[in-house]
C-alpha positions, -999 to +999 in steps of 0.1 A: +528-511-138+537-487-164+572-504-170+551-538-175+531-525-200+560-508-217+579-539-217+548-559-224+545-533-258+579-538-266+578-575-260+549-577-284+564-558-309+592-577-310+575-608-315+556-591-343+585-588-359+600-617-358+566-631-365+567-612-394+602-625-401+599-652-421+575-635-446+604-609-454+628-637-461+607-656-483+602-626-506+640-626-518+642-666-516+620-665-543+634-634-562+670-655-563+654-687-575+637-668-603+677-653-607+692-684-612+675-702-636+692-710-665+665-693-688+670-659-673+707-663-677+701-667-717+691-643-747+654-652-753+640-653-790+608-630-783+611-604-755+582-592-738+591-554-732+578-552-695+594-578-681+623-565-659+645-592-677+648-586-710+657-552-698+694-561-709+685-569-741+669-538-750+702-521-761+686-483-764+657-464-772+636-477-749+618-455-717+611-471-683+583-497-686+547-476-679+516-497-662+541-527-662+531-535-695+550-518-722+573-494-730+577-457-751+606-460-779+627-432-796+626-428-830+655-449-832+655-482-811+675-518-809+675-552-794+688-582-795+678-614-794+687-652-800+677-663-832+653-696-833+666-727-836+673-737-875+665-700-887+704-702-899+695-723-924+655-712-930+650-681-918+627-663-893+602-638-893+604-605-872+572-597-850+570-563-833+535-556-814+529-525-805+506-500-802+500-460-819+486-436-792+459-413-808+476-380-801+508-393-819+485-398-855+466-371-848+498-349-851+522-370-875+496-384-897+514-414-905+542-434-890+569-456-915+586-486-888+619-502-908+640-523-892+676-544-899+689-574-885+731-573-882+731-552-909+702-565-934+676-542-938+642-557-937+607-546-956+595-512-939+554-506-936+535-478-930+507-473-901+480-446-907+459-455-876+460-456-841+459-485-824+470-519-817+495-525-844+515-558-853+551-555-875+565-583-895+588-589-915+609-622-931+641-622-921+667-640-943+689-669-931+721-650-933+710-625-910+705-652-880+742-671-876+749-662-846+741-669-812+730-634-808+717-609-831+712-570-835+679-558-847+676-520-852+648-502-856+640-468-876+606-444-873+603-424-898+594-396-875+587-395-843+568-364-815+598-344-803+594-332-767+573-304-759+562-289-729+540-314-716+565-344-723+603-343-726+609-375-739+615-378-780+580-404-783+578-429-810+560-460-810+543-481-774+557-512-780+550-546-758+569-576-772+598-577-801+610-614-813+616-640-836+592-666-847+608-700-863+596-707-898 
């Protein structure tokens, strides 16, 4: 009787799993459809920071995504991105949101974001409170001829790392992009 019931728990098992089977396949089915879209294969316009992929157009600066939502920056940081359709001829305008943690005024008093786009430096502002905070800045049309553009970002200064964080911390930033004019 014991040999029943061990083959009777391994037969049940068994069937558990391959029960179970077909939930585990469907999982990566749908991971590779999401793969092979054609979007995901292409430079988007404005990047949300989280999402696992725009991860290759963050070219550096950037820390692992935190509460899969946004992302730490150095004092220095880049990205690029696919211009909007037509900005070659009118233009676009830069939007950065991001956010200031309290500790980070508290200490530096006042953080100075610049940025450039291949090269053309755009109108720097100044943040004196923490917060939710929103960059922009117009971004001439011949900055944006190209299929695919470099936009680098500048802190003034950033925290340096300490003992309770070894990271170089500037800004918590959650989407970067172009909007057409």
């Amino acid at each position: 009787m014991r040999r029943l019931t061990g083959n009777t728990t391994i037969s049940l098992l068994a069937l558990a799993l391959i029960a179970g089977a077909p939930g585990c396949k469907r999982s990566p089915k749908r991971v590779q459809v999401e793969a092979t879209e054609e979007t995901s294969t292409s430079l988007a316009t404005m990047v949300h920071v989280a999402d696992p992929r725009a991860s290759v157009q963050l070219v550096k600066g950037f820390y692992d995504v935190e509460q899969n939502a946004w992302r730490w920056t150095m004092q220095k940081f880049s990205v690029t991105l696919r211009p909007p359709a037509g900005s070659a001829q009118k233009g676009a305008v830069l939007r950065v949101q991001f956010a200031i943690p309290d500790p980070v005024i508290e200490k530096l008093k006042s953080i100075r974001l610049a940025a450039n786009v291949e090269g053309v430096p755009l109108e720097g502002q100044e943040y004196t409170k923490p917060g939710e905070q929103v960059y922009t800045a117009e971004v001439p049309a011949k900055a944006l001829g190209a299929e695919a553009v470099v936009v680098d970002f500048a802190l003034d200064k950033a925290l340096m790392p300490g003992a309770s964080d070894q990271r170089e911390l500037g800004v918590v930033v959650s989407t970067i992009g172009f909007e057409a004019k």
